[in-house]
N, C-alpha and C positions, 0 to 999 in steps of 0.2 A: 740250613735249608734242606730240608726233604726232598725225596726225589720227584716225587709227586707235586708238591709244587715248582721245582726245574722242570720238569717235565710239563708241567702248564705255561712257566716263560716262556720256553722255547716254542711252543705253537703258539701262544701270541704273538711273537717277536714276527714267528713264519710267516702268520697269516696277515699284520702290517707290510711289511717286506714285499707282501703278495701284491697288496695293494697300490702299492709305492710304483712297482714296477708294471705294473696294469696301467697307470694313470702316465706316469713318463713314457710307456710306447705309446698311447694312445695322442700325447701330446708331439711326438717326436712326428708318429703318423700323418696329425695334424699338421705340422708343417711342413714336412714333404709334400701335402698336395695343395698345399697355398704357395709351394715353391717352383710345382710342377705347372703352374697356371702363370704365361704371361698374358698381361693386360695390354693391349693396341686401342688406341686412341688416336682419334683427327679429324679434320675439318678439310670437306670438299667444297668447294667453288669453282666459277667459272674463269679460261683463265684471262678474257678480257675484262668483264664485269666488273668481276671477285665476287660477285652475289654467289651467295649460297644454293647447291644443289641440291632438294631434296628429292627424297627417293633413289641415291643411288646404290647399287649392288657394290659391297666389298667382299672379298671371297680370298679364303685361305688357299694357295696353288697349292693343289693335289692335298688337300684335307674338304673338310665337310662347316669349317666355322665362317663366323662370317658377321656382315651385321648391313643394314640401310641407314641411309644418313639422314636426319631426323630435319626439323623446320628450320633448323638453323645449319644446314649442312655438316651437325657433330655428327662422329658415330663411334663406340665403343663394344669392345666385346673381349673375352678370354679363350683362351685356347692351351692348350699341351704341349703345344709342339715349345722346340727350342729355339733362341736368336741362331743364323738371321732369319728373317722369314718372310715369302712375298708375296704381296697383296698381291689381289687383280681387282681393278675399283672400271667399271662400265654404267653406263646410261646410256637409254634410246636417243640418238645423235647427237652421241658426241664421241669422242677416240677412244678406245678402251686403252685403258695405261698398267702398267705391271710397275711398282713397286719394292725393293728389296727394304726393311725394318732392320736397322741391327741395334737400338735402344729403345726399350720400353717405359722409359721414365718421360718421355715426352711428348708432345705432341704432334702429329703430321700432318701438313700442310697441302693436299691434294689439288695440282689445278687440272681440270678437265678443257681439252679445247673441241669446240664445236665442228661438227662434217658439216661443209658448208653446202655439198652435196648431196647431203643423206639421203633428201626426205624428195630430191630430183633424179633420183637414180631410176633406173628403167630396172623393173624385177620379174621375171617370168613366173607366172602361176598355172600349171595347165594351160588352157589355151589361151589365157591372157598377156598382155604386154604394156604394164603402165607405171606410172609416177609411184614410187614407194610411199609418200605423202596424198596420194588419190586412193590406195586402198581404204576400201569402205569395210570389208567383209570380214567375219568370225575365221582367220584361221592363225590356226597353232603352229609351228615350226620346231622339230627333235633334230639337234646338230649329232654330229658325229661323236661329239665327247659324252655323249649321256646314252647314246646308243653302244660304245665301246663299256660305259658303267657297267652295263648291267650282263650278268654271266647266264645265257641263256641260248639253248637251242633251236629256239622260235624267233623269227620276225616279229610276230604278234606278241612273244613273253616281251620283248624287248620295251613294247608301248605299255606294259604293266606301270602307270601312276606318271606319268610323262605327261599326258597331255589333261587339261580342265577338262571334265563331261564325256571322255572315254572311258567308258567299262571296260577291261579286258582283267577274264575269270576261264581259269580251266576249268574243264569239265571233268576231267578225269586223273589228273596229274600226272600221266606217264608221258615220257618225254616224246616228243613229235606229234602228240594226239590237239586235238580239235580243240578252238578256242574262243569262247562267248565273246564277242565285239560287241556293242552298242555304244552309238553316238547319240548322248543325250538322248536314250530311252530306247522304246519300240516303235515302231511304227504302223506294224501290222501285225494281225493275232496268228494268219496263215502265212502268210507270206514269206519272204528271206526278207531277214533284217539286217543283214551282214555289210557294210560299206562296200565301196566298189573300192579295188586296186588297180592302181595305176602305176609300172615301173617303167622307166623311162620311154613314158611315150605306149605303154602295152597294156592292151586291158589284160588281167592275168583273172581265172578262173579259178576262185579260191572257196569252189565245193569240193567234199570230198570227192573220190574217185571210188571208195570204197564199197565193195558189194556183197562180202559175207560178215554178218554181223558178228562183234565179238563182245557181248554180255556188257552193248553200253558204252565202248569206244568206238571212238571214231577218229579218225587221222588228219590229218592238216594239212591240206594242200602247200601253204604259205611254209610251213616248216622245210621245204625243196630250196628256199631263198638263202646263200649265204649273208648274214647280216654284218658280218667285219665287212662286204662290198659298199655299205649303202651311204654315201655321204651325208643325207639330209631326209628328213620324211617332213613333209606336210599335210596338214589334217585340215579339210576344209568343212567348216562346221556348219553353217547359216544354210536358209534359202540361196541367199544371195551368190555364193558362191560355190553351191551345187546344183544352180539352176540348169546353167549350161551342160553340164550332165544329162538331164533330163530326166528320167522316173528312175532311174539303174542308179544314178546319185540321188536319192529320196534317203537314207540311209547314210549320208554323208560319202565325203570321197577321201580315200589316204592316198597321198602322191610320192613315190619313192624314188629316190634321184640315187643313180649308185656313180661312184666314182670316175673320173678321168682324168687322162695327163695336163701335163700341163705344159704351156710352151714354153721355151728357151731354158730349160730345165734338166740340169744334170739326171742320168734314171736313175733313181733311186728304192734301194731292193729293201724290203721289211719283213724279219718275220716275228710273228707271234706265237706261244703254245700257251696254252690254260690249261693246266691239272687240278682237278680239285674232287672232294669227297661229299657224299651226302647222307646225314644220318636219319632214322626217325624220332624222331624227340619222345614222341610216348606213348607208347600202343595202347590197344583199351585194356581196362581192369577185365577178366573175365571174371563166372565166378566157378569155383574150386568145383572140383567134382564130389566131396560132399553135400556140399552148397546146391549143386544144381539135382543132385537125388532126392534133396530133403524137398526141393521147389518142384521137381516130379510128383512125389508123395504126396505134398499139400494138392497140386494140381487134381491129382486120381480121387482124392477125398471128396474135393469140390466138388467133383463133376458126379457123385452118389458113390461112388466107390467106397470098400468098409477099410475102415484099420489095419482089418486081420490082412488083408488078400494085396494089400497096397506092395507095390511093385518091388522096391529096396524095404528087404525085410531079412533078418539073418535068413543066410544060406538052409538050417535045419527045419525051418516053420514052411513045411509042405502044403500048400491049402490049393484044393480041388487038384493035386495033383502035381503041382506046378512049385518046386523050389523055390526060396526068394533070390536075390539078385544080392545076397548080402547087405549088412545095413549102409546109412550113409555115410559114414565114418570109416568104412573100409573101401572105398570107392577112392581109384586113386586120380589125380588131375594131371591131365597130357596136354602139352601146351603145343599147338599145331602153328600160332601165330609166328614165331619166333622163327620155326623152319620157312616160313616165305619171306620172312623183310630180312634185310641185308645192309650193309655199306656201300652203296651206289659208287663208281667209279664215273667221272667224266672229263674228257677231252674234245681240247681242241686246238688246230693245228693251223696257221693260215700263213701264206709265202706269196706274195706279192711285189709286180713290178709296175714302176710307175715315171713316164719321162715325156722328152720330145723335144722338139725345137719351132721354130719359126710356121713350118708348116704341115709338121706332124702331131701328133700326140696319142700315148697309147697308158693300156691300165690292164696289168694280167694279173689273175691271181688262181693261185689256188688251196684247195683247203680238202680237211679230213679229222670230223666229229662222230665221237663214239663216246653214247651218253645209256648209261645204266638206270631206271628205276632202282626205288630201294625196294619195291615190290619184286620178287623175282618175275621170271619169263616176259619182261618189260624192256625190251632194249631198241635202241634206235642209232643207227646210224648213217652218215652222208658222206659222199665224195662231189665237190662242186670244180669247177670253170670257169673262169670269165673272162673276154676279151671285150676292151672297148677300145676302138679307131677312130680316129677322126684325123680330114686331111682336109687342109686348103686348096683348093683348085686354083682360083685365084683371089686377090679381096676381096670380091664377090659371091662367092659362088663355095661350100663347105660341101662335101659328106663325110659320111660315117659311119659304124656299126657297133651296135651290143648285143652281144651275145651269153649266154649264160648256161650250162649244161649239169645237173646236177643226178645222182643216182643215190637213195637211201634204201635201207634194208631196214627191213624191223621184226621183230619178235615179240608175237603179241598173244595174248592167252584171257580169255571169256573174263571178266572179272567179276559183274554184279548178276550175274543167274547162278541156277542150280548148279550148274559146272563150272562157275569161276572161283578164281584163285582166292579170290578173296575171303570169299564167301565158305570153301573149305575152310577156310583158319578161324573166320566170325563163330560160325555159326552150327557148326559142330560143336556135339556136346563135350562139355573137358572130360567127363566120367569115361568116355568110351576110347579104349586103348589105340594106340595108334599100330602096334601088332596085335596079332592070333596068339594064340599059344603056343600054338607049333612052329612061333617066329616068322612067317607071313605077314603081310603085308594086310590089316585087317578092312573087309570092305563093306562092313554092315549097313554104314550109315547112306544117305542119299548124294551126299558131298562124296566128290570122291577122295581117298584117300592121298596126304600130300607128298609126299613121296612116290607114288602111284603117277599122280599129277607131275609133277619137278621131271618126271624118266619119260615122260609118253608123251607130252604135249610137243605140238609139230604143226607150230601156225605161224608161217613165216611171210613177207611179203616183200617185192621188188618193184623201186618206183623209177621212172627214167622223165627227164622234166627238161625239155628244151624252150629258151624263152630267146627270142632273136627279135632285131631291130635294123631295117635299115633306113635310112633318112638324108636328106640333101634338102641345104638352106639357102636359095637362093635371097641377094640382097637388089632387089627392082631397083631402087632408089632407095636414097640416104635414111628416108623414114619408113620406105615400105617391106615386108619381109616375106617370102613366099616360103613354106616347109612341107615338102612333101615326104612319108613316112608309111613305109610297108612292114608288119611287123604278124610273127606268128606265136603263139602260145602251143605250145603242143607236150601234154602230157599222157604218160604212161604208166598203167598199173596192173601186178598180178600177184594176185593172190593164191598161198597154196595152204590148207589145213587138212590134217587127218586126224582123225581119232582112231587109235585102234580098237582090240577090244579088249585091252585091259583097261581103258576110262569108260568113266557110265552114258557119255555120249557116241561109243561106239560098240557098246556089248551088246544091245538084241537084234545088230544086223553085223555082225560078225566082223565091224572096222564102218569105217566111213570118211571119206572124204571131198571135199568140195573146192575147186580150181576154175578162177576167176580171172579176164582178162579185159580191161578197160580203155578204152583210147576215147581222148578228146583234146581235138585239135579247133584253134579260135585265128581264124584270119585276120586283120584287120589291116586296111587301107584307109590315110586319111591326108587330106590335103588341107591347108591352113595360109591364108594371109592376115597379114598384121600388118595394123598401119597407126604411127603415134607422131605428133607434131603439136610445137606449143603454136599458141598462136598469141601472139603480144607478149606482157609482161606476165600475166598474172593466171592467162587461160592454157590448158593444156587437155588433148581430144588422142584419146586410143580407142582404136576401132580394129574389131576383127571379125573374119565369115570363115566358115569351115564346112568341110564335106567329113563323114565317115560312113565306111563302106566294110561289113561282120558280114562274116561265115563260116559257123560254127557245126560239127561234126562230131557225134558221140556215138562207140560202139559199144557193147561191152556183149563175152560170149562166157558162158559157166556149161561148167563140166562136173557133171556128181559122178560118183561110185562107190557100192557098196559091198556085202560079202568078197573080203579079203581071205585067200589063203590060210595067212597066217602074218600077225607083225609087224615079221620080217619084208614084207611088202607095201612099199607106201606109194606107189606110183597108182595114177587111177587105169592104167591101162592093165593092173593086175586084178582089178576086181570084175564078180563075176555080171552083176550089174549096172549099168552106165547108162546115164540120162545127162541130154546135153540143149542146151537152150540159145540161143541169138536172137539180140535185138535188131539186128543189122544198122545200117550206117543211117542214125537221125539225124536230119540238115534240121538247119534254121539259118536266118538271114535280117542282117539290119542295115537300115538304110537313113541315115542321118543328115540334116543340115541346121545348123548352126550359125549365130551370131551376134555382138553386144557390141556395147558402144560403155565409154567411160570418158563423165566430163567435170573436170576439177578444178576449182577458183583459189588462187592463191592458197594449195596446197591446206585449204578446211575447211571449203566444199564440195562434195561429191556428187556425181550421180551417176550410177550406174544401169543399162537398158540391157535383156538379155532376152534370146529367142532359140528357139530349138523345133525341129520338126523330128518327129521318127517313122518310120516304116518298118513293121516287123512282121515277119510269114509265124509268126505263133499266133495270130490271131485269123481269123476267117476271112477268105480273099475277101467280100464287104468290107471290111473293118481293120485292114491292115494298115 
């Protein structure tokens, strides 16, 4: 045998061999993930019947798999995870059961037994008080386990994909900025379309505070809420159950219930920290700085321009005088994007206490959020508080308090004008150097330069947010309920930015800065009775009347200054120009009364009657 034909076995042999071993990992692969997958199977019913439940939820504890159980109470599904493994199988009234599986070759058995109470329970909805089986109305309910899901700075990130027919879409993506609500749609082309919030009992004022504009953000009131406090939110969606609202519920109402102790209950201390990172996935394609000289050239042609005179032409072809800029091939490409975006860092820290006994019960927490943009000059952070009290007076007779204290800082820089950050890195050309020659800092272009930007930008702001509650629940009689509740919103905002004069928003007055201070405070006093009683077998009557009683307060004072020294001066009391503006203190005032009735027949017919009056001083004494 020749060598040349050995030398040909051997690369056949190699290249069978190749294959052999390509198809045995690929089959090996294969059954690893048929190995990786157990199958759960079982039949739910009831557990007097044993008739079949369909529609109920089976759920993997602390995974995402899952399945409903079909006309005949089967249900089936795969999953990752390893034996054992514990279901959690629920349905609307009936006990929710938890489950441990330690063999998957068989079948299980599920019996559900019936709340023979469920659907006679008394549930509070906002000012309502009736049969769980009498609600008639659209609304949603977010527990605490789907609110702790989701990893976010916002109240409002939190209801992102939670509730049927809620929009919620940032606008800007920088953490703590402003955030598009709509409930099932708009409702007005001018108007605010934003739901009204409701925290325990408080109307909270969830417009911005903000008064110097930053190229397109805008801030978030609701972002002041620590959301690890909130034990439930409900979203009240229909006419029917934003009626009692009045026009301020037109926009739907979110009702936010934060936490409290609980009686006879060891205290019990919790804390949480979240670390985590955030990257960009993938900046835009620009294009090269040859690329955009050649797209200049063709431009200058269009527009009648000749060949010869065209902009990017070698450096030696002198025409009327004027060198060329070199061709486009010598044109080098500066990438500006990559100096702004970043590896965001973010935190969050929460330490709470939660206890009580027979005739106390208390809920304290506290927290500390420091969350990064990956965009730089983007940051946002919070310090919160919260005490909730509640005391027995006697079986009769409750109060209470919530209270709630939070303080954020933020770091925020122009982003969609000529001066924003972003808009540096977009939309500057790649051909144009990001230094001079002489190693400076080059500032030809109208953007300004990003580095330039990253050293000089100085737009910081301080928010202070107290939301209090006090309330006392008198019990009249067995069915009748009296609650009266004095409660304030009061928030605070100031802003400080400078430009010096090395950015292009502050070089032809030699610096510039502008300091903003905002205050608005929301009173509100509201008195409420409820009264519910079945009446025979099958009839059950809730009835309630209400007072509420706003007074609301907004000031805000701004302070410009111009020609600065020098830089080194950022206070407005160094510059040589000062101009300063007040609105002074704007009142407004509402004046509310309220009341519905709800009437239920053997818990599958309803009716519910609702009424509201307002008085508001924004309209002309006539027509208040």
């Amino acid at each position: 045998m020749t060598k040349l034909q050995q030398s040909f076995r051997n690369v056949l042999f190699f290249q069978y061999r190749k294959k052999y071993i390509s198809a045995f990992l690929l089959l090996f692969a294969f059954s690893l993930g048929l190995y990786g997958q157990t199958t759960i199977r079982g039949n739910i019913i009831n557990e007097k019947t044993k008739e079949p439940i369909i529609g109920a939820t089976v759920l993997v504890k602390l995974g995402n798999e899952g399945a409903i159980s079909d006309v005949d109470g089967n249900f089936i599904f795969s999953t990752p995870k390893s034996l054992p493994i514990s279901l959690i199988i629920n349905y609307v009234g009936y006990t929710t059961q938890e489950i441990d599986i330690y063999e998957a070759d068989r079948s299980v058995v599920v019996q559900l037994s019936e709340r023979s109470n469920f659907l006679n329970e008394i549930v509070v909805i906002g000012y309502t008080q009736t049969k769980r089986g009498a609600m008639a109305s659209a609304i949603s309910k977010v527990g605490v386990e789907e609110i702790e899901a989701v990893t976010a700075s916002s109240l409002t990130e939190k209801l992102q994909g939670q509730v049927g027919g809620l929009l919620v879409s940032s606008t800007s993506g920088s953490p703590g900025s402003a955030m598009l609500v709509r409930l099932r749609g708009a409702t007005s082309i001018n108007a605010n379309n934003d739901p009204l919030y409701v925290i325990d009992g408080v109307f909270i004022n969830n417009k911005t505070l903000q008064g110097i504009a930053s190229g397109g953000q805008t801030t978030n009131a609701l972002a002041d809420i620590n959301s690890a406090d909130i034990e439930k939110i409900e979203v009240l969606k229909d006419a029917n159950a934003t009626a009692i609202y009045g026009s301020r519920g037109a926009n739907g109402v979110i009702l936010i219930t934060t936490k409290r102790g609980s009686a006879a209950k060891r205290t019990t201390v919790n804390f949480n920290t979240e670390v985590g990172f955030s990257h960009y996935n993938k900046l835009w394609n620009l294009t090269t700085g040859p690329e955009h000289a050649l797209v200049l050239n063709e431009a200058y042609i269009n527009d009648g321009g000749s060949y010869i005179s065209r902009p990017y032409r070698p450096k030696n072809e002198i025409v009327n005088g004027e060198p060329g800029l070199g061709s486009p091939e010598e044109q080098g490409t500066y990438d500006r994007l990559h100096l702004l975006f970043r590896t965001a860092l973010q935190q969050t820290h929460n330490l709470s206490l939660s206890g009580g006994d027979e005739k106390n019960r208390f809920f304290i927490s506290g927290e500390y959020t420091d969350q990064e943009a990956i965009l730089k000059l983007q940051d946002f952070q919070r310090y919160s508080f919260r005490i909730n009290l509640d005391h027995d007076l006697n079986k009769n007779l409750e109060i209470g308090v919530s209270t709630s204290f939070s303080e954020t800082l933020r770091e925020l820089c122009r982003a969609g004008d000529t001066g924003g950050i972003l808009n540096t890195g977009l939309h500057t050309p790649t051909l144009t150097p990001i230094f001079a020659e002489d190693g400076s800092y080059n500032r030809s272009e109208r953007f300004n330069n990003p580095h330039v930007l990253l050293e000089n930008s100085n737009h910081h702001t301080k928010g202070n947010h107290l939301i209090g509650n006090v309330y006392a629940t008198w019990k009249i009689l067995p069915n009748l309920l009296f609650k009266s509740s004095w409660s304030l919103d009061n928030n605070n905002y100031k802003e400080n930015v400078y430009y010096n004069a090395n950015l292009n928003e502050g070089k032809s007055t030699n610096g510039s800065a502008t300091e903003a201070y905002t205050i608005n405070q929301l009173w509100t006093a509201e008195q409420l009775f409820n009264y519910n009683t079945p009446i025979g077998t099958n009839n059950f009557v809730s009835l309630f009347i209400g007072n509420t009683l706003q007074h609301n307060v907004l000031e805000r004072s701004t302070l410009n200054g111009t020609n600065f020294p020098s830089i080194s001066f950022t206070s407005i009391s160094s510059a040589a120009v000062t101009t300063s503006s007040n609105t002074g203190k704007i009142p407004s005032g509402l004046i509310s009364y309220f009341g519905g009735a709800n009437y239920s027949f053997a818990n599958k017919y309803s009716l519910d009657v609702n009424f509201r009056a307002d008085a508001s001083s924004r309209f002309g004494k006539s027509n208040q």
